[in-house]
N, C-alpha and C positions, 0 to 999 in steps of 0.2 A: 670425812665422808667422801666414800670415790661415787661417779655420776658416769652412765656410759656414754659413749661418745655421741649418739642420738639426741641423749637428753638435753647436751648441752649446743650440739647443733640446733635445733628447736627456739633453744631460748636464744641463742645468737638472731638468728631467723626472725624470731619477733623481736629482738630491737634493731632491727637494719631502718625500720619505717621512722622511726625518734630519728636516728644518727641522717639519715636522710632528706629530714624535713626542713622545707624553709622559712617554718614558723618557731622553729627553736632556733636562738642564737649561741654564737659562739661560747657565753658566758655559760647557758643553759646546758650543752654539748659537753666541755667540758668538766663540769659537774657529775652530767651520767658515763662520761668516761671513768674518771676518777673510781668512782663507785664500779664500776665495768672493771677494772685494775684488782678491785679489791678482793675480787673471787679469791683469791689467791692469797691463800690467811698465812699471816706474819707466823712465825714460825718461834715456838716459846723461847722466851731466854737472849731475842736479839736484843741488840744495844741502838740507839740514835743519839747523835748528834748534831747539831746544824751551825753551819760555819757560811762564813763568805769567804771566797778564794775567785781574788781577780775581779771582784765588784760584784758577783754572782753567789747567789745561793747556793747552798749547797749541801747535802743529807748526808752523814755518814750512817752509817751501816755496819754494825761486829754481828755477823754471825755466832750464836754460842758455841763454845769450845774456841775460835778463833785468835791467837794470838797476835802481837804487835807486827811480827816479823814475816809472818805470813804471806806479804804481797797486796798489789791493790789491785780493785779491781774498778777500774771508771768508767760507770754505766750511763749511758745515753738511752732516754725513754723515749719512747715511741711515744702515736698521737696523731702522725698526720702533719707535725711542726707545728700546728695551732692546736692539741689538745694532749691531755697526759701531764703528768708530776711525778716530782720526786715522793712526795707521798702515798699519791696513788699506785704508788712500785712497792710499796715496805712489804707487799708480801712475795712476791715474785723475785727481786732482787736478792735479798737475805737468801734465799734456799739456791740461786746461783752460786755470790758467793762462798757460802756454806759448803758448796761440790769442787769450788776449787781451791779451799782452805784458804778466805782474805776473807779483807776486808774490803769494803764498795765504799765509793763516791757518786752519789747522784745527783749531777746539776742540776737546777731550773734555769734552761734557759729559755730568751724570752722567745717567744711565740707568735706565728702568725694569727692574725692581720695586720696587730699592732706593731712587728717589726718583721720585716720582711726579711729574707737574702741580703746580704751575708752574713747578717747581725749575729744568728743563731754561733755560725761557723766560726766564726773571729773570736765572741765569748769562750767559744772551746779553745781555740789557740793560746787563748790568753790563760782560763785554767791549767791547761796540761803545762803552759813552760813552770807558771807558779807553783805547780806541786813540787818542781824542783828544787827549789828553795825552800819548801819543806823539809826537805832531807830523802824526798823520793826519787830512787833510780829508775832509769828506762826498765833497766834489765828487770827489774820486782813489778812492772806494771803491765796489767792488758786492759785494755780496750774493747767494751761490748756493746754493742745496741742493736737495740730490733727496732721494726718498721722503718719508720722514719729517722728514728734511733740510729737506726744500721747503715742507711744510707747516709747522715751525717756521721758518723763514726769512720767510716771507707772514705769520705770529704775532707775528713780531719787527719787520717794516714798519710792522705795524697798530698794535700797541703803542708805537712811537718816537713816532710820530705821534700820537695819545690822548695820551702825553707832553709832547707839544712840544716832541723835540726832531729836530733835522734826520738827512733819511732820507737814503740810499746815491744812488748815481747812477745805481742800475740793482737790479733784484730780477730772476735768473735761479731758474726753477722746474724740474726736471727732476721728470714724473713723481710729482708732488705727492699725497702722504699727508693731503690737509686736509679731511676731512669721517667725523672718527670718528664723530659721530652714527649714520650707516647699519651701523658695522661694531657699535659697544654695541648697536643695537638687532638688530642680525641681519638685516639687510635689502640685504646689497652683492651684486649677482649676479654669476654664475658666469661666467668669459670663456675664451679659449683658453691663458688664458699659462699657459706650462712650469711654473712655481712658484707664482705668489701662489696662496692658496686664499680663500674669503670666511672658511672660520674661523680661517685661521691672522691675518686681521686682524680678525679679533672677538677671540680671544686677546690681544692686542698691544694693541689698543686697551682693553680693558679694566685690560688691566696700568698704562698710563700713567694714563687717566684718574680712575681710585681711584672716588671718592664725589663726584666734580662733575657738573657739566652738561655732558654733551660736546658740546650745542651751542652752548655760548662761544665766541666767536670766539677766544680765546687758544688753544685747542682744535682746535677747525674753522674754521678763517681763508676757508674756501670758504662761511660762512653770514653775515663779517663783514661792514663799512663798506670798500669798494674806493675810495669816493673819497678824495681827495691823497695816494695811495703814488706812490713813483716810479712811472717806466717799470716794465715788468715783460714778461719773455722766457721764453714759455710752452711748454714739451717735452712732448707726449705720446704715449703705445704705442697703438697700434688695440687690440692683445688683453688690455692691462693691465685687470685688473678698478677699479683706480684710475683709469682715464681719464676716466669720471664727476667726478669731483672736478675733473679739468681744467675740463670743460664748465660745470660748475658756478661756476668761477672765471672762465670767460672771460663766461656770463653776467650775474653780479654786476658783473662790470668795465662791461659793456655798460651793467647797468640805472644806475650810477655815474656814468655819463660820462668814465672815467678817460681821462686824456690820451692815453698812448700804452701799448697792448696787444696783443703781439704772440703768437698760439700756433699752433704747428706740429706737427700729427699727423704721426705716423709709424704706417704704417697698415703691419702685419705685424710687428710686432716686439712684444715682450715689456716687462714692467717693469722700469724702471730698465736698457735693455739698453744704454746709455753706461758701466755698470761695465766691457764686454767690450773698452772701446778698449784697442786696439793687437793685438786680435786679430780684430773682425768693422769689415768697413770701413765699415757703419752706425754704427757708434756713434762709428767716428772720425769721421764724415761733420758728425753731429751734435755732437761735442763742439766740431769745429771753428766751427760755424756757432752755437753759443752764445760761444763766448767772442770772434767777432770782432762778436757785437752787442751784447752788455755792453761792450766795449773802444768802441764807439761811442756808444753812449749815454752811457759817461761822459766821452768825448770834446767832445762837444756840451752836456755839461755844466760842464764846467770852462771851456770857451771864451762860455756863459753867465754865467759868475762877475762 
């Protein structure tokens, strides 16, 4: 059932006051996120799994039709870094992968309050070398996340890379969470979107970054080093008050020189409105149109090997 873009403005709109409130806790929050997630109906015929790789949980995901061979696709969920799952994805995730013919990985990793900076970042580090001893190559893999997803996924490029060890075939950003500095200091202005507010990411940001600098790039990857990440496939909302942080990002890529950087505004839509696939035909529009350029860039990448 498609819903027009009003309708579901609306209902974002009425629950800014819940995600808001400082009478519902974190526990409570994450629940009606979860459910918030789940707009986004699983798609018939997918496969799950659930594995631990690296001491962490982890959800596999076969889109139907999708074979072994296919490619992986390691999905970092949004939330804010203290809300969201890999559960709460089964329906949004599957119709990604699905547009770039793979199969997905979705961590849970752990979550603010209870574990702050760098926790989150270091579990990924620790995931992505282990998949290789799975039998997974760089060249078959990308890298996606939104929100907060997106801005540690762009943390986890920069990081491999300071590492030296080899990056994904592609870094997909949906709506990128990567410049808490503005939200710790109190400085993100106000836009049209249904939900986000600046203090509900002053809140959030605060919660992750504890007692560090939050403008470390591990942090805000939108103030890092852009050059030698991979490619990278840039999603942004005209009324998200996080669209800034895009800009921010496609900037740095500029002053970088980075190879290939591609970002696409979506001008009238909301934050993160790719959780609504399979009900607003924007976000299918969009989810499709990221996973057949991840699915090409690693394509072009493996055929570089």
């Amino acid at each position: 059932m498609r819903m027009h873009p009003g309708v579901i403005r609306a209902a974002l709109r009425g629950s800014r006051p819940l995600f808001a409130s400082n009478r519902i806790g974190v526990n409570g929050k994450r629940r009606m996120y979860d459910r918030f997630t789940r707009v986004a109906r699983v798609p018939r015929g997918t496969g799950y799994d659930g594995v631990t790789i690296a001491g962490v949980p982890v959800e596999g995901m076969r889109p139907p039709g999708v074979g072994d061979s296919g490619g992986t696709l390691l999905y970092l969920h949004g939330g804010a870094y203290g809300l969201g799952s890999a559960r709460g994805y089964r329906g949004v995730v599957p119709r990604l992968a699905g547009a770039a013919g793979m199969t997905a990985l979705v961590p849970d990793y752990s979550r603010s309050p209870e574990a702050r900076f760098p926790v989150a970042l270091e579990e990924m580090v620790e995931v992505y070398r282990a998949l290789f001893s799975c039998g997974v190559e760089p060249e078959s893999l990308v890298l996606v996340g939104d929100s907060a997803g997106g801005g540690l996924a762009l943390a986890l490029a920069m990081t491999l890379r300071d590492r030296g060890l080899p990056g994904p075939a592609a870094v997909g950003l949906i709506c990128p969470w990567a410049d808490l500095a503005i939200d710790v200091d109190g400085e993100r202005p106000e836009t049209r979107d249904p939900l986000i507010t600046p203090s509900m990411a002053t809140e959030w940001a605060r919660k992750y970054v504890g007692g560090h600098d939050p403008r470390q790039p591990g942090i805000s990857p939108a103030r890092g080093d852009m050059a030698g990440l991979p490619p990278i496939v840039l999603h942004s909302a005209g009324d998200d008050p996080l669209c800034i942080d895009a800009d921010a990002i496609e900037k740095a890529a500029a002053e970088a020189g980075t190879g290939l950087f591609e970002h696409r505004r979506f001008d009238g839509l909301w934050h993160d409105f790719h959780l609504q696939a399979g009900v607003l035909a924007e976000a299918d529009e969009a989810i499709d149109h990221m996973g057949a350029r991840v699915r090409a860039l690693m394509t072009e990448r493996e055929a570089a090997k």
